[in-house]
RODO-2510 file (C-alpha; in nm, 4 decimals, decimal comma):
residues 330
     n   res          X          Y          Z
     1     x    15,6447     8,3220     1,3231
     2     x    15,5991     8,1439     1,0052
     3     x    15,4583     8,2275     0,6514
     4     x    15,1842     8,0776     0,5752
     5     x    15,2386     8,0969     0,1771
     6     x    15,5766     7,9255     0,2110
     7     x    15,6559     7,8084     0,5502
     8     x    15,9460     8,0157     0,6162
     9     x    16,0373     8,1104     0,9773
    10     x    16,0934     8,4871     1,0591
    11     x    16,2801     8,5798     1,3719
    12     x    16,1123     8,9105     1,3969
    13     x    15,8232     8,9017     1,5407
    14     x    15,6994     9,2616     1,3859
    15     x    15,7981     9,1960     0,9925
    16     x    15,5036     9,2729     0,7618
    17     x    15,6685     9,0182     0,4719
    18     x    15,7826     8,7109     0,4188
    19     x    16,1622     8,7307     0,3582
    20     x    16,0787     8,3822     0,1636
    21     x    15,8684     8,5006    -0,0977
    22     x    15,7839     8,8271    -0,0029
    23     x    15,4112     8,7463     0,0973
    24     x    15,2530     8,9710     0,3409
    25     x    15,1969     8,8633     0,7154
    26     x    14,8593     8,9297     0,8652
    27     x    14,8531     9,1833     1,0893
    28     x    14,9049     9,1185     1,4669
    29     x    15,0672     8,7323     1,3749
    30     x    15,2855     8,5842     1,6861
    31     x    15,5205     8,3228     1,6770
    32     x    15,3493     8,0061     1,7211
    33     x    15,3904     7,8296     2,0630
    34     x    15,6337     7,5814     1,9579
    35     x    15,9240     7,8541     1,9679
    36     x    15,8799     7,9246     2,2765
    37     x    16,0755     7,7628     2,5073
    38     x    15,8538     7,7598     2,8307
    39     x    15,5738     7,5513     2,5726
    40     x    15,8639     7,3264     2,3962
    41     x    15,9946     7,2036     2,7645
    42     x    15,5835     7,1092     2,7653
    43     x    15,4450     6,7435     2,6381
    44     x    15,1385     6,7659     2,5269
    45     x    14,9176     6,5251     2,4291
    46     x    14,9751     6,3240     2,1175
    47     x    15,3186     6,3102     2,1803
    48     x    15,4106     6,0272     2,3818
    49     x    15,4225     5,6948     2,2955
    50     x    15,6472     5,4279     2,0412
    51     x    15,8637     5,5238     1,7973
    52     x    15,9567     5,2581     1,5720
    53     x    16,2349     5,5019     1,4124
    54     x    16,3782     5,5554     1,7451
    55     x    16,4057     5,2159     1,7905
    56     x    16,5306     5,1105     1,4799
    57     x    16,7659     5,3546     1,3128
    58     x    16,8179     5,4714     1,6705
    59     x    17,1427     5,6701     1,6091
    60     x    17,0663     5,7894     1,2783
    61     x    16,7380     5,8722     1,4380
    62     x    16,9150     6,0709     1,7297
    63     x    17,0792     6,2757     1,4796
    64     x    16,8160     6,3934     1,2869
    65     x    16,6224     6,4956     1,5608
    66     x    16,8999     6,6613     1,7452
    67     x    16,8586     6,3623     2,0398
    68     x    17,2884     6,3402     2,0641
    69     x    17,1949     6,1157     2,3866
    70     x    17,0856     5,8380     2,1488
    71     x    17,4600     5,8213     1,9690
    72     x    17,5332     5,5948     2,2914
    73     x    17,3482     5,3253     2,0640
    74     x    17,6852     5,2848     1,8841
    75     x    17,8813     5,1480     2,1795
    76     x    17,8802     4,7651     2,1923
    77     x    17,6642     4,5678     2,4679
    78     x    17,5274     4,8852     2,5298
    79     x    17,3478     4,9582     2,1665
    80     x    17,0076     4,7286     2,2454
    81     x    16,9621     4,8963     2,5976
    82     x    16,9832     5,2706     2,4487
    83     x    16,7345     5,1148     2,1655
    84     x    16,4858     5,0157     2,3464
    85     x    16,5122     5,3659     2,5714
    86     x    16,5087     5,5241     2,2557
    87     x    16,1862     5,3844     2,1323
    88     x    15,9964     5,4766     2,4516
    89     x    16,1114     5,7874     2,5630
    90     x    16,2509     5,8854     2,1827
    91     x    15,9292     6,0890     2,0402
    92     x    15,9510     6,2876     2,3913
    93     x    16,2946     6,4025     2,3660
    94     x    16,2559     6,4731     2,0234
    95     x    15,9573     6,6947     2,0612
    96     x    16,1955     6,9048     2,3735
    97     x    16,5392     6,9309     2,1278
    98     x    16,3072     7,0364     1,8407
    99     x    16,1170     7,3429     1,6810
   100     x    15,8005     7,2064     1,5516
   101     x    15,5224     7,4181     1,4109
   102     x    15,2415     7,2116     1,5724
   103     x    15,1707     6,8193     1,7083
   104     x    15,0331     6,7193     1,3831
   105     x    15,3399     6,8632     1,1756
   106     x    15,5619     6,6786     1,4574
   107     x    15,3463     6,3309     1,4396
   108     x    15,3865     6,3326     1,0438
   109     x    15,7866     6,4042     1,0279
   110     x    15,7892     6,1195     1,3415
   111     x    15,5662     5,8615     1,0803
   112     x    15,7985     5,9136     0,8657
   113     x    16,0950     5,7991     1,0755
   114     x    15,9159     5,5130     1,1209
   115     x    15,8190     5,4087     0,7858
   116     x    16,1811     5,4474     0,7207
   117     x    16,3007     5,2267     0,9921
   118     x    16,0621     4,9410     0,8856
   119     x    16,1187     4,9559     0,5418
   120     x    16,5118     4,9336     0,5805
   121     x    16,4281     4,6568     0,8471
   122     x    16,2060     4,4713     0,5460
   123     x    16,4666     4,5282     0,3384
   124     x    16,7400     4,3734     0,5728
   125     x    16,5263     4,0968     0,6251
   126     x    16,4996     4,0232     0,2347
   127     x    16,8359     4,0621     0,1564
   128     x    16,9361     3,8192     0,3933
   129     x    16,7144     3,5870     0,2931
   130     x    16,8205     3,5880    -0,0484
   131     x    17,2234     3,5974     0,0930
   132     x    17,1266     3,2730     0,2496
   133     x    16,9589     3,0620    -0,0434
   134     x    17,2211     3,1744    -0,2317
   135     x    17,4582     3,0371    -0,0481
   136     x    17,2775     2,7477    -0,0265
   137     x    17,2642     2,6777    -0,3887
   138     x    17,6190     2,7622    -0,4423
   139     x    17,7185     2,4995    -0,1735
   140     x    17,4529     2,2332    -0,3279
   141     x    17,5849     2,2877    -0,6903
   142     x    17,9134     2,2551    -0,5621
   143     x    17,8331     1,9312    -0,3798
   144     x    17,6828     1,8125    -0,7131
   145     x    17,9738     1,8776    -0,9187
   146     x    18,2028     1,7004    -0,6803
   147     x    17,9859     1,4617    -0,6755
   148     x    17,9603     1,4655    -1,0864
   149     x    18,3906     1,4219    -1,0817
   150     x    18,4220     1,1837    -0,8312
   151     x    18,2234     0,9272    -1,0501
   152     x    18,3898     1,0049    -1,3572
   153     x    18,7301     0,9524    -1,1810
   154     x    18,5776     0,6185    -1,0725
   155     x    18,4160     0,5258    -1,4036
   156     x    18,7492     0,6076    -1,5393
   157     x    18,9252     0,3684    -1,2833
   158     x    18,6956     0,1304    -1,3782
   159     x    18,7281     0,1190    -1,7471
   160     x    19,0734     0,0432    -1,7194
   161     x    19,1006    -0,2439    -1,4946
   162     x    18,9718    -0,6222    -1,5215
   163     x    18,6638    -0,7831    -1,3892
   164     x    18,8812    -0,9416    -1,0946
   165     x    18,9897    -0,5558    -1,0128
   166     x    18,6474    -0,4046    -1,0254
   167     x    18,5084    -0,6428    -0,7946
   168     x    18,7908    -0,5957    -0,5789
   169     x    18,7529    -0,2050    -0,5432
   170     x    18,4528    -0,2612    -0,3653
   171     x    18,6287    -0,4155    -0,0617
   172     x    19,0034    -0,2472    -0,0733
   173     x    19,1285     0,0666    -0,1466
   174     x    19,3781     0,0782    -0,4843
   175     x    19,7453    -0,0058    -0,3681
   176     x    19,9584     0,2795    -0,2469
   177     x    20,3075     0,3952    -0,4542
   178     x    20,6038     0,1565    -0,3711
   179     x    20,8712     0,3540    -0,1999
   180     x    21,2073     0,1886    -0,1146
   181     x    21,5565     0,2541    -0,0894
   182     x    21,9020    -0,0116    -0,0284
   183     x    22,2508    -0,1330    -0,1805
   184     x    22,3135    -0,3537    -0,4525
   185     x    22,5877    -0,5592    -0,6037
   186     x    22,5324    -0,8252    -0,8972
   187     x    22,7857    -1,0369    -0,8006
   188     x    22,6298    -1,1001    -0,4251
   189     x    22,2702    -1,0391    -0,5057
   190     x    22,1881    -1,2514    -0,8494
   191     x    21,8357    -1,3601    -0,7599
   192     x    21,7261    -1,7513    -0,8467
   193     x    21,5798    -1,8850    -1,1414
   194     x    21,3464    -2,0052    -1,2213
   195     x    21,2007    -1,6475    -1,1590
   196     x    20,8090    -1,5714    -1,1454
   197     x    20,7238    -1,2534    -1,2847
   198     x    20,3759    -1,0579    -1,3834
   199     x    20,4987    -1,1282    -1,7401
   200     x    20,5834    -1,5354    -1,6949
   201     x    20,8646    -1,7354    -1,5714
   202     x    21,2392    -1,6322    -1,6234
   203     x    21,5107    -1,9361    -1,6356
   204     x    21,8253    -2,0336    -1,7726
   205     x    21,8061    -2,1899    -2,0958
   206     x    22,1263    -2,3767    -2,3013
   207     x    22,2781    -2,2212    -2,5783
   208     x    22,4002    -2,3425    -2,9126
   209     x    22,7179    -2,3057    -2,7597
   210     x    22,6561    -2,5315    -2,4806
   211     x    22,6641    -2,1917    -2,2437
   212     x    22,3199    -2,0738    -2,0568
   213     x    22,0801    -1,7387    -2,1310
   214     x    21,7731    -1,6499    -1,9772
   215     x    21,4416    -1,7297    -2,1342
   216     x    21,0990    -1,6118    -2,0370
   217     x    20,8345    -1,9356    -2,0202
   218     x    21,1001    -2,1022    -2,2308
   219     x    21,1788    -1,8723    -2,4911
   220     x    21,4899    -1,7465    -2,5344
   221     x    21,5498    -1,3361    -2,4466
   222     x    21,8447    -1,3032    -2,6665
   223     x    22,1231    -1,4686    -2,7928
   224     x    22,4161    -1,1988    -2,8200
   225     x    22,7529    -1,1990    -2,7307
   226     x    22,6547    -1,1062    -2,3290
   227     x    22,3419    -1,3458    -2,2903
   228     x    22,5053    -1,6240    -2,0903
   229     x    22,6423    -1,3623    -1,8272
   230     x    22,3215    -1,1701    -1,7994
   231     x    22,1151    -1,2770    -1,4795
   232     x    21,8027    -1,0861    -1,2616
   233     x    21,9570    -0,8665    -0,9821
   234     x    21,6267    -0,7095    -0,8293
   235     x    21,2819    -0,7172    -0,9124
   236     x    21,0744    -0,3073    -0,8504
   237     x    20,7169    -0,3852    -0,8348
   238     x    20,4954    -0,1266    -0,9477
   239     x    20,0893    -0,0683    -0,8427
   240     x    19,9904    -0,0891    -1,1763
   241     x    20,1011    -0,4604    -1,2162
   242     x    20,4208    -0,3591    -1,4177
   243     x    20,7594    -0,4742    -1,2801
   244     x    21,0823    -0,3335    -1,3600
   245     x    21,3279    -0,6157    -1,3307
   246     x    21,7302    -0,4503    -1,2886
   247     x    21,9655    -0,7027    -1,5484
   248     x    22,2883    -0,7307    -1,4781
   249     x    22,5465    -0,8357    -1,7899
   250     x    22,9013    -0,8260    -1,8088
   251     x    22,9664    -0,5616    -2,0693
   252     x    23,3061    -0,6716    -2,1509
   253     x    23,2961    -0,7730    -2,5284
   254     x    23,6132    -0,7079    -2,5327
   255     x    23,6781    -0,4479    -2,2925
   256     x    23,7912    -0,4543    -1,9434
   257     x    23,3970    -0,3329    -1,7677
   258     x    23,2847    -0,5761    -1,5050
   259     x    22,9563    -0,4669    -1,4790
   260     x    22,6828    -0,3017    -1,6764
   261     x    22,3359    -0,3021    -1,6212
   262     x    21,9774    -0,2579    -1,8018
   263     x    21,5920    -0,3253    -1,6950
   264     x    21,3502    -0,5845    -1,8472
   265     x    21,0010    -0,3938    -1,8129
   266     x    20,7552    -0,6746    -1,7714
   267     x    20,3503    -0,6797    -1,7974
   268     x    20,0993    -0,9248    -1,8850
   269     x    20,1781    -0,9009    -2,2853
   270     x    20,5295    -1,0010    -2,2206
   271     x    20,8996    -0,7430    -2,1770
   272     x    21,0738    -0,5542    -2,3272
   273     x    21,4378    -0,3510    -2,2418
   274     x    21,6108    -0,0861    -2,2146
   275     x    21,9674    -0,0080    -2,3230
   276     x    22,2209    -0,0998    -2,1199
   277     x    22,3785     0,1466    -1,8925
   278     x    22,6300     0,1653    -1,5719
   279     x    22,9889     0,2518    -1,4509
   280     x    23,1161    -0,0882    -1,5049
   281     x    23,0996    -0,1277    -1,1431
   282     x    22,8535    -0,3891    -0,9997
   283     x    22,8051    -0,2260    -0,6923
   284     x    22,5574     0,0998    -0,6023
   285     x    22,2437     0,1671    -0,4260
   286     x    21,8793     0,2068    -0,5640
   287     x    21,5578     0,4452    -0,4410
   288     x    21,2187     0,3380    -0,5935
   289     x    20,9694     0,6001    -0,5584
   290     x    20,6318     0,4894    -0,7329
   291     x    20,7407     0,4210    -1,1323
   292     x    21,0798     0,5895    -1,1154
   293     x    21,3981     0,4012    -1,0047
   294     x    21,7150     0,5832    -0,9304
   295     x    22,0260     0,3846    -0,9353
   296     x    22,3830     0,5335    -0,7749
   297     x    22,7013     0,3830    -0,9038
   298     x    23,0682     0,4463    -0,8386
   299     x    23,3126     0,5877    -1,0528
   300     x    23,6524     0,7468    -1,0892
   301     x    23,5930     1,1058    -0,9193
   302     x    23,2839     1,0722    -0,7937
   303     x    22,9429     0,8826    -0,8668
   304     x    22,7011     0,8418    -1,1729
   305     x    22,2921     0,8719    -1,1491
   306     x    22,1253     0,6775    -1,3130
   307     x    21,6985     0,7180    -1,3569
   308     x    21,4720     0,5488    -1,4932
   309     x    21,0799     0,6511    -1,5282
   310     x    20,9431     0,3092    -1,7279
   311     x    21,0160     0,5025    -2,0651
   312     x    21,3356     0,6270    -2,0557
   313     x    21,6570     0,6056    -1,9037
   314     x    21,8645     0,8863    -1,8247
   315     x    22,2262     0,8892    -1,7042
   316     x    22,3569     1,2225    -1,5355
   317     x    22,0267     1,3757    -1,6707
   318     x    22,1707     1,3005    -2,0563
   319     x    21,9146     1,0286    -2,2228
   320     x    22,0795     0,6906    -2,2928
   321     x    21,9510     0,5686    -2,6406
   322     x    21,9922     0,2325    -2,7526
   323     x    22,2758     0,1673    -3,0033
   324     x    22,4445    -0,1210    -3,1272
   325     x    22,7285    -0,0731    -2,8233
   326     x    22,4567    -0,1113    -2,5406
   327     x    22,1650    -0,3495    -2,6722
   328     x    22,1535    -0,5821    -2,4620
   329     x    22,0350    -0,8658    -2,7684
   330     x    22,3902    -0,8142    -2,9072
***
């Protein structure tokens, strides 16, 4: 029986107080049906029906109310089937595997269950929602800011090319980096002049000395000691309208070198050069890869590598800066 001061349960049937609080039982009170289990096995009326709780937290529901059957809600495939059976047969079993003190005390613990299991299912249903315009946002702000960069890469492209090249973005895509490799030798491979270049025309000019030098549109390069045995080898073209044109000159002055070399960099303002560089022997090979050249000539013991990036030339990774020796005006 149960106190009815504090709700406690007493297993004997003949104690005169509450064990709880000590409150006195009234005289000839009997354990109320739902102990016993010939009324328990019982459904009575008020009992059957839906249970949202059941169907919902189904598991979690099982265990609370002692229902182990309903743990077979955590196997996959099977989970929905053992929900549904839960939520029509759940308040049933529940009221059989319990000890309730009456149908009204087991219909308000069973409300609660469900109020439970629909407000988590609410809940769910709100949190997800939010998840997914989040997500949504994120992505759309992220569109917009790649969006935002890819026009200031192309008002960037833009500023810095001509009229004639803006228009012409519109119908071709900007021209991919040169790559090329090959063999060289100045004495086979001197090109022709006159030669057209991005910066003008280079030909071969007469000296005060009755000998030839190269001019660019008719203006003499230079007028040193080498300029009537300096002559175009190759021409690297470069996507930004640049060209780096490989000069070949004797290098002698004096000394027994067949062969050095040295690049003209030429754009619409005009060229400039580099200091002159090489083994002495006219032969090598070349790799262009976008704005950098690498040239490979022979030597005694080996080879010497030669790179140039449109700034500066390095030979055997040491930079080659331009003194009286190898400027290519003297």
């Amino acid at each position: 029986m149960f106190c009815s001061a504090c709700g406690t349960k007493s297993n004997d049937d003949n104690a005169q107080f509450c064990t709880g609080c000590g409150a006195a039982f009234p005289a000839g009170a009997a354990q109320p049906a739902a102990a016993s289990p010939a009324i328990a096995d019982t459904v009575p009326d008020g009992i059957k029906g839906w249970s949202w709780g059941a169907f919902l937290l189904n598991w979690i529901w099982a265990v609370g109310n002692r229902t182990w059957i309903g743990l077979l809600a955590l196997i996959p495939y099977v989970g929905l089937g053992v929900a549904i059976w839960l939520g029509i047969k759940g308040r049933e079993m529940a009221w059989k595997n319990g000890q309730w003190q009456s149908v009204d005390h087991f219909n308000r613990v069973q409300k609660k269950w469900s109020q439970w299991g629909v407000g988590i299912l609410l809940a769910s249903c709100v949190i997800g929602l939010l998840i997914g315009v989040g997500a949504a946002m994120y992505e759309s702000r992220s569109h917009s800011a790649g969006d935002e960069q890819l026009n200031a890469e192309m008002a960037a492209i833009l500023a810095g090319t001509n009229d004639s090249q803006a228009s012409s973005m519109t119908t071709a895509a900007l021209p991919a980096a040169r790559t090329e490799s090959g063999s060289l030798d100045s004495n086979a491979d001197a090109l022709p002049m006159p030669l057209d270049t991005v910066a003008g025309t280079l030909s071969k000019v007469e000296l005060q000395n009755g000998q030839n030098g190269v001019a660019l549109n008719e203006r003499l390069l230079f007028s040193g000691d080498d300029a009537h045995w300096q002559k175009p080898v190759r021409v690297f073209k470069l996507p930004d309208q640049r060209e780096y044109i490989l000069m070949a000159s004797s290098g002698g002055r004096g000394n027994s070198c067949e062969t050095l070399f040295y690049f003209l960099i030429a754009d619409r303002s005009g060229v400039r050069a580099t200091p002159e560089f090489g083994t002495c022997s006219p032969q090598g090979t070349y790799t262009q890869d976008g704005g950098k050249v690498t040239l490979t000539l022979p030597m005694m013991g080996g080879h010497s590598t030669i790179v140039f990036d449109g700034n500066t030339v390095r030979e055997d990774g040491k930079v080659v800066d331009l003194l009286d020796s190898n400027d290519p005006s003297q």
